[in-house]
C-alpha positions as a LaTeX table, in Angstrom:
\begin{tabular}{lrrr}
\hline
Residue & $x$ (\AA) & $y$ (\AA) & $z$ (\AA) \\
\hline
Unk1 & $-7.70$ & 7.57 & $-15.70$ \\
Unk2 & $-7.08$ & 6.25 & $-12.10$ \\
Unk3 & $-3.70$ & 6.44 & $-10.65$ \\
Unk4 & $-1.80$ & 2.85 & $-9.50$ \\
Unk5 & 0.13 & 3.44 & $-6.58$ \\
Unk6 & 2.17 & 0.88 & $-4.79$ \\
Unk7 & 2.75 & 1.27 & $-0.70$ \\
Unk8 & 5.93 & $-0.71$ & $-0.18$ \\
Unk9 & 8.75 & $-1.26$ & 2.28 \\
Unk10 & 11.01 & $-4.59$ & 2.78 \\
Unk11 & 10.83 & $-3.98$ & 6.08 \\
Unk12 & 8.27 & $-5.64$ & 8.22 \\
Unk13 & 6.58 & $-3.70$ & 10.90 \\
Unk14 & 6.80 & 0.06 & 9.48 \\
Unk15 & 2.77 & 0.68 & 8.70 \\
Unk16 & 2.53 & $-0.66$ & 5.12 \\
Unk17 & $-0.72$ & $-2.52$ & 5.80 \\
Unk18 & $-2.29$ & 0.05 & 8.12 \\
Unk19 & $-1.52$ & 2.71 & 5.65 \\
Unk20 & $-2.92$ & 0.57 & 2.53 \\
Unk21 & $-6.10$ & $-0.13$ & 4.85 \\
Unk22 & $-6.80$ & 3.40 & 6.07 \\
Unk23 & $-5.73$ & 5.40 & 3.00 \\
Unk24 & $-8.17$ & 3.71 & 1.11 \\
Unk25 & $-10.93$ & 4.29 & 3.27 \\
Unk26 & $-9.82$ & 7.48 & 3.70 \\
Unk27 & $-10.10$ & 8.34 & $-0.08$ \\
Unk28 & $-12.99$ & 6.60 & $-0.40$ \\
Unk29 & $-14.68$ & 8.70 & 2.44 \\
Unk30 & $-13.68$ & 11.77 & 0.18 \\
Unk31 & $-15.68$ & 10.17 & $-2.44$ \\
Unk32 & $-12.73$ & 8.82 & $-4.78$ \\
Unk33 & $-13.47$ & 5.39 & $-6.36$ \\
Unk34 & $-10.63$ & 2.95 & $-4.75$ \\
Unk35 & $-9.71$ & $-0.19$ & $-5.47$ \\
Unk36 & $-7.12$ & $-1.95$ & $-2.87$ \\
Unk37 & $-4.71$ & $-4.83$ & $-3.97$ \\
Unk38 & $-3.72$ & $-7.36$ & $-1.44$ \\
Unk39 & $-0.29$ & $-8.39$ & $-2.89$ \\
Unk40 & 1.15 & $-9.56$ & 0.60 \\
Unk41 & 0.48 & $-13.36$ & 1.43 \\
Unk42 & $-0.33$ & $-12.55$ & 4.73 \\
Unk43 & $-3.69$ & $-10.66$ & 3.71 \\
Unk44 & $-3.56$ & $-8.43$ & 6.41 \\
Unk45 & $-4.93$ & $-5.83$ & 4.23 \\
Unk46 & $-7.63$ & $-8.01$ & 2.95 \\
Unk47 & $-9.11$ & $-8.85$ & 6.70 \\
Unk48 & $-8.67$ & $-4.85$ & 7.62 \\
Unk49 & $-11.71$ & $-4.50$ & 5.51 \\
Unk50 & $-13.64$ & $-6.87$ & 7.20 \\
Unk51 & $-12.84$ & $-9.56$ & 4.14 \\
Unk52 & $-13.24$ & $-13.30$ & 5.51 \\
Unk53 & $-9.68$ & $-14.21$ & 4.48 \\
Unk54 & $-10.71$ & $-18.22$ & 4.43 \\
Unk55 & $-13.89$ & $-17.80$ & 2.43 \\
Unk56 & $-11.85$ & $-16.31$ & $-0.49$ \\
Unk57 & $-12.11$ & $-18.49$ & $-3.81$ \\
Unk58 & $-10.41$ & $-15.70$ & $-6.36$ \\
Unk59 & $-7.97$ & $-13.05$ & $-4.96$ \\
Unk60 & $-4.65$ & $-11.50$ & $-6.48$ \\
Unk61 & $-2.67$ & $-15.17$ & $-6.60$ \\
Unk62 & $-5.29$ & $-16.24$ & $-9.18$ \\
Unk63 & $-5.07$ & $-12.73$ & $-10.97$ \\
Unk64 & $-1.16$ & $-12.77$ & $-11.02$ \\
Unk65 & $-0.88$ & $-16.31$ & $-12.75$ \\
Unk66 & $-3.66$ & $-15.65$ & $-15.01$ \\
Unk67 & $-6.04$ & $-18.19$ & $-14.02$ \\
Unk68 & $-8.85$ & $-15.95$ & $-13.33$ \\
Unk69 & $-9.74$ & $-11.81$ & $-14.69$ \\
Unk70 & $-9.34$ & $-9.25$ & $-12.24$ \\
Unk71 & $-12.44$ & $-8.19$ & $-12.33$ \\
Unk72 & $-13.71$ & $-11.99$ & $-11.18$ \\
Unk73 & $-11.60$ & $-11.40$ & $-8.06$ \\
Unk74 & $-13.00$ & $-8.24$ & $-7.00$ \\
Unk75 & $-15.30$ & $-7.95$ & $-3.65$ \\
Unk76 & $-16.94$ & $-4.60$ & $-2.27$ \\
Unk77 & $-15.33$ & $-4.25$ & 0.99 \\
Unk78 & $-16.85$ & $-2.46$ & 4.25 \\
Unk79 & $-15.98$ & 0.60 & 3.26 \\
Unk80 & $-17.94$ & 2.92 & 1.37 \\
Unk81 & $-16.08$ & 3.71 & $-2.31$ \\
Unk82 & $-13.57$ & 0.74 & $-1.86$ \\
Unk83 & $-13.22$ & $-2.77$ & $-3.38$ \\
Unk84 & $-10.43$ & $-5.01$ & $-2.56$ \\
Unk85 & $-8.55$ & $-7.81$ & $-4.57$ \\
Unk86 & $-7.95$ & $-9.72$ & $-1.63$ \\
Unk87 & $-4.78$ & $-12.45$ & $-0.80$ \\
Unk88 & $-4.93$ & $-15.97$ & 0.67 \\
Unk89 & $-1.70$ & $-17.38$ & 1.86 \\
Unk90 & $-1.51$ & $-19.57$ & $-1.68$ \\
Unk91 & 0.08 & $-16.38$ & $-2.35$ \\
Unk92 & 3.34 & $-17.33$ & $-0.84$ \\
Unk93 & 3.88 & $-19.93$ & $-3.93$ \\
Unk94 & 4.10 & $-17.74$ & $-6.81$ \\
Unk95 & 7.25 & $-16.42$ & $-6.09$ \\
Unk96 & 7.88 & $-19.97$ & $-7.12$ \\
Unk97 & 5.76 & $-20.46$ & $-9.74$ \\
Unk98 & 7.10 & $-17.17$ & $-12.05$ \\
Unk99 & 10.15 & $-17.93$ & $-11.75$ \\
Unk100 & 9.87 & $-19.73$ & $-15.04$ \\
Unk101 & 7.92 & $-17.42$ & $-16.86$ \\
Unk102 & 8.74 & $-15.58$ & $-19.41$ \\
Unk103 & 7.91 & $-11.40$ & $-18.87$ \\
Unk104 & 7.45 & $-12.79$ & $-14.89$ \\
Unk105 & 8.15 & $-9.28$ & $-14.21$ \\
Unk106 & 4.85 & $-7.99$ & $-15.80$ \\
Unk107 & 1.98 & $-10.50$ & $-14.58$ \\
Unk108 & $-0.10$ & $-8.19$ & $-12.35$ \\
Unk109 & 0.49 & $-5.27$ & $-14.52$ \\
Unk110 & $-0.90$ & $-7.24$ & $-18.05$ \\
Unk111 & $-3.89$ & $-8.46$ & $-15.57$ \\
Unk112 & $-4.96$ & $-5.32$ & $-14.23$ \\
Unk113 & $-4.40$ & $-2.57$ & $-16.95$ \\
Unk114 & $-7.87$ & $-2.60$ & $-17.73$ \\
Unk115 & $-8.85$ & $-1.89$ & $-14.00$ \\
Unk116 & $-7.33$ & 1.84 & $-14.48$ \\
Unk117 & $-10.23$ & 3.72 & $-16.32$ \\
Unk118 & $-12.49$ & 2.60 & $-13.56$ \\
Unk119 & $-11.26$ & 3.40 & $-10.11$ \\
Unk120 & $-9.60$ & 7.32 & $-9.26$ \\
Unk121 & $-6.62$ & 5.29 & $-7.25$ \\
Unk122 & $-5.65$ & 1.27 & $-6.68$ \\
Unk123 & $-3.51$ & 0.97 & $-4.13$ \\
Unk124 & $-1.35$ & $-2.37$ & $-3.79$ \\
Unk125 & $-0.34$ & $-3.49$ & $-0.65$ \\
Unk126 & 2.98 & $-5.07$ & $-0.68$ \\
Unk127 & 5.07 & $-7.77$ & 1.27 \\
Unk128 & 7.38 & $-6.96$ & 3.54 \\
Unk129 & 10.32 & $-8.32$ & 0.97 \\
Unk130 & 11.44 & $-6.88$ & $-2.42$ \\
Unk131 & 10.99 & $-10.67$ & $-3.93$ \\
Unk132 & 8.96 & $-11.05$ & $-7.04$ \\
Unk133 & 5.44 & $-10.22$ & $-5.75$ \\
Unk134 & 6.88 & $-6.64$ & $-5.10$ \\
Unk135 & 8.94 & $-6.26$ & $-8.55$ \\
Unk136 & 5.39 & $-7.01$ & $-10.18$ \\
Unk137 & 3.91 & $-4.23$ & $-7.68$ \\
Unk138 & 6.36 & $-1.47$ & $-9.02$ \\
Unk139 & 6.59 & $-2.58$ & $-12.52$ \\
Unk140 & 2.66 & $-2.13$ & $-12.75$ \\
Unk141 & 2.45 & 1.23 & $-10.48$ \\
Unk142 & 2.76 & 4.81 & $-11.52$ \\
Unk143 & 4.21 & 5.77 & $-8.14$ \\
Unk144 & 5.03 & 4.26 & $-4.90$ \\
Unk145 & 4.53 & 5.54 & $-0.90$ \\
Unk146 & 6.75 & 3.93 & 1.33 \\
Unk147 & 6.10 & 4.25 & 4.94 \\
Unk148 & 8.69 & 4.47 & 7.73 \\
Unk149 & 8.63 & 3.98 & 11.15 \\
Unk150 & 9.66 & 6.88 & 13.80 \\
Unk151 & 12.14 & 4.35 & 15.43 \\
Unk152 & 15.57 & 3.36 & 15.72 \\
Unk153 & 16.22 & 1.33 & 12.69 \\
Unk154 & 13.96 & 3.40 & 10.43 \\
Unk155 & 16.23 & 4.85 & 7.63 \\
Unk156 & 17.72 & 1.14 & 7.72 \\
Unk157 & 17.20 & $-0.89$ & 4.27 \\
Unk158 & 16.23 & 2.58 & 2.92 \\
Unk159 & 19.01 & 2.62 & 0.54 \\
Unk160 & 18.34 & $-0.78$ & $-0.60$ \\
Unk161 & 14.84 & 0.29 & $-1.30$ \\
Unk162 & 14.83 & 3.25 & $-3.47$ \\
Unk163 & 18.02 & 1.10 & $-5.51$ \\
Unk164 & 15.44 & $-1.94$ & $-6.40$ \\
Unk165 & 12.92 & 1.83 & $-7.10$ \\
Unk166 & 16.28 & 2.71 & $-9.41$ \\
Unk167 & 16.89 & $-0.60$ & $-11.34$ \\
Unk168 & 12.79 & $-0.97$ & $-12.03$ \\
Unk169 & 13.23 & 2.66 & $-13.35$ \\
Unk170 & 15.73 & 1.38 & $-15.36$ \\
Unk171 & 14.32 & $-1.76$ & $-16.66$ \\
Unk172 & 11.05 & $-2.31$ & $-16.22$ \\
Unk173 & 8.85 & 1.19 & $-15.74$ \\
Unk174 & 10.93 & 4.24 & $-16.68$ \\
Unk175 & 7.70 & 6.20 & $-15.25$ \\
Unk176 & 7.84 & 4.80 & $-11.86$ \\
Unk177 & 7.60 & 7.96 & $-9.76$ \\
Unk178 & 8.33 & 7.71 & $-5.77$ \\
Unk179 & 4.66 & 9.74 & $-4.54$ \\
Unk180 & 6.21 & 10.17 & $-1.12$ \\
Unk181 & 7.87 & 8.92 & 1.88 \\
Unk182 & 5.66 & 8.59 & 4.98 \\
Unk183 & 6.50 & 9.40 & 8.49 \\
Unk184 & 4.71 & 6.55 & 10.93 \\
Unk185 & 3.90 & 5.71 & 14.45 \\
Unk186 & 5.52 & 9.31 & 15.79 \\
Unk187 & 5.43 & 9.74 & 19.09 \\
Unk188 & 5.70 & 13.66 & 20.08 \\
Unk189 & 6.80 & 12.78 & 23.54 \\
Unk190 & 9.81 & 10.82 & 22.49 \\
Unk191 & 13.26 & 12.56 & 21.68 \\
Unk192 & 13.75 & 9.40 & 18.91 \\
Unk193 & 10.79 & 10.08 & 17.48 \\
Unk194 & 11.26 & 13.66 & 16.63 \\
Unk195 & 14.79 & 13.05 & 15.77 \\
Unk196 & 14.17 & 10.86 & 13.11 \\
Unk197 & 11.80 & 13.19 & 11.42 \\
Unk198 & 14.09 & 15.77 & 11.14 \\
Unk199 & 16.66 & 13.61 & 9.85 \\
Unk200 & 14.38 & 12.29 & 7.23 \\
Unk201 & 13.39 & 15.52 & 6.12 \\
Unk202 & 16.62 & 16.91 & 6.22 \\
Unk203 & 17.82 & 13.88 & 3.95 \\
Unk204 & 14.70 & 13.97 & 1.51 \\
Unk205 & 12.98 & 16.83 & 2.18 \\
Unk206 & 11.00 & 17.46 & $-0.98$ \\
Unk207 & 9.80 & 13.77 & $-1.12$ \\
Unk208 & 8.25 & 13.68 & 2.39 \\
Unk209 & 4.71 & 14.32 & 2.96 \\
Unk210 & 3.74 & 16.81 & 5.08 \\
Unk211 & 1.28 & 14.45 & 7.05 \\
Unk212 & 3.07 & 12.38 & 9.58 \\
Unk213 & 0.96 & 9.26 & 11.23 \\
Unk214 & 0.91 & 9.08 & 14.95 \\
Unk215 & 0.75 & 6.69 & 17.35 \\
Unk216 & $-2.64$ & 5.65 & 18.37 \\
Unk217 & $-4.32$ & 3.25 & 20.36 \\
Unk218 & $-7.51$ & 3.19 & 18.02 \\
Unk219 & $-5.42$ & 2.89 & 14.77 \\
Unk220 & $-3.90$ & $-0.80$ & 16.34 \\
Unk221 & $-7.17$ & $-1.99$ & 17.94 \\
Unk222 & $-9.05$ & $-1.49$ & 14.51 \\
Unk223 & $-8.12$ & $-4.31$ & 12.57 \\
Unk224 & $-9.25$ & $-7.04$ & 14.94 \\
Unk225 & $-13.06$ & $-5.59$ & 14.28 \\
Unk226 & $-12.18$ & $-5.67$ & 9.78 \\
Unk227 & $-12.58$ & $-2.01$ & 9.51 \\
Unk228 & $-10.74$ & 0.73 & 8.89 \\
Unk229 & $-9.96$ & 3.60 & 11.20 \\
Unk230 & $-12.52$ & 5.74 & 9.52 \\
Unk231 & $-15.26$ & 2.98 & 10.18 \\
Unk232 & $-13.90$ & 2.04 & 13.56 \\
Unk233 & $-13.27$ & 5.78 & 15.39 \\
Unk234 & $-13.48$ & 8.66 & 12.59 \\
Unk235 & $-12.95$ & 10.91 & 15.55 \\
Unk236 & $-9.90$ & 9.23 & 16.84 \\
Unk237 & $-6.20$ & 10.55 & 15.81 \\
Unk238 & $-5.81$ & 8.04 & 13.38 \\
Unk239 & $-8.32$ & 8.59 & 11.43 \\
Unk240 & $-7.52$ & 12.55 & 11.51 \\
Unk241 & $-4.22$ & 11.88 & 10.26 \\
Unk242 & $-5.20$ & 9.40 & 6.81 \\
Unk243 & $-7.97$ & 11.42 & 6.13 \\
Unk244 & $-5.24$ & 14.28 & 6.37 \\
Unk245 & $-3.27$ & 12.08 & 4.00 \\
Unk246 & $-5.54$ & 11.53 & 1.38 \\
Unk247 & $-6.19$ & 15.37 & 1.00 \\
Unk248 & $-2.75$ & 15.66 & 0.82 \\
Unk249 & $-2.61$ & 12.72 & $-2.09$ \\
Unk250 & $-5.65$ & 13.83 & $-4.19$ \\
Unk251 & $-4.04$ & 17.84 & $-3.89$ \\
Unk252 & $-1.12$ & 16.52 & $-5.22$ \\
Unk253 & $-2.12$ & 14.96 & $-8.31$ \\
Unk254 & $-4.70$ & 17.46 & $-9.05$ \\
Unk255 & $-2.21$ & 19.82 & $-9.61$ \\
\hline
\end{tabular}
């Protein structure tokens, strides 16, 4: 039974995309079966994978309102052991569209329970905004990663985060787990950097992985080629630390 975990943050900026992209990849180079969810209307996610964003006919938009199966929107992406449920910016409009609905809450999760038997771990990219696209994210997921940036602002909107986490808990998915919070875009050299680690981990220190992302040159340049950092430069930081990630994730939950 494959695990659903959501990679979420309503903050924009903080590695949510590069870390869906790359941990996929990264599991899927270690031979897990992956499936990645582009819930963000942006599709980001979708195009990291080398997905032609404007050729897409079915993605997650079609999936969340019911109009199509999930398995009808899933494409083989350019990644070996990953498929992707890709976006399209029609996306933005469903926030609007559920609003009327009755069990709104629950779309993606009623589409895609069937996906869990076949794939070791979906991922679901989120938008940067804890609207309805991302309530149906944690409602359907068994746990949830959120990444945060090494910078100033980084523990900012934190709070808010892990009370939406609470309330979904509360109402929605009692199971909801938080898998981890992830350290991003560290920079060794900077005094910032290194102080916000150790504030993070002083704060939450069992619920920090041990694998912290650093900056790296390779890691931004890969998306504008659709692949991931394992495709792109496996030699390169980058892909050192996800693949260091992923071995961290499938430890964990082999336990």
């Amino acid at each position: 039974m494959g695990k659903i975990i959501a990679i979420a943050n309503q903050k924009g900026g903080v590695g949510k995309t590069t870390t869906s992209v790359n941990l996929a990849a990264s599991l899927g180079a270690l031979e897990k079966k992956v499936l990645l969810i582009d819930a963000d209307p942006q599709a980001n996610a979708s195009s990291g994978l080398g997905i032609d964003v404007d050729t897409v006919s079915l993605g997650s938009y079609q999936v969340i309102e019911h109009s199509a199966t999930a398995k009808d929107a899933i494409i083989a992406s350019n990644a070996p052991n990953v498929d992707v449920m890709p976006a399209h910016i029609d996306l933005v409009a469903i926030e609007i569209e559920l609003v009327d609905k009755e069990e709104r809450e629950y779309m993606l999760k009623n589409a895609i329970i069937d996906l869990k038997s076949e794939y070791d771990y979906i991922l679901i990219d989120c938008a940067p905004s804890l609207g309805l696209l991302t309530l149906n994210a944690l409602t359907t997921s068994d746990s949830v990663i959120i990444p945060i940036q090494c910078e100033y602002f980084a523990l900012e909107g934190l709070g808010k985060l892990l009370n939406t986490i609470k309330s979904v808990q509360k109402i929605h998915n009692e199971t909801l787990d938080i898998e981890g919070l992830l350290l991003t875009m560290f920079d060794s050299r900077l005094r910032l950097s290194n102080q916000v680690v150790e504030e993070v981990q002083k704060h939450f220190s069992d619920m920090v992985f041990d694998t912290i992302i650093q900056r790296n040159v390779r890691l931004g340049e890969a998306p504008s080629y659709g692949e991931s950092i394992i495709n792109y430069d496996v030699s390169s930081k980058g892909a050192v630390n996800y693949l260091s990630l992923a071995k961290e994730l499938i430890k964990k939950n082999e336990l």
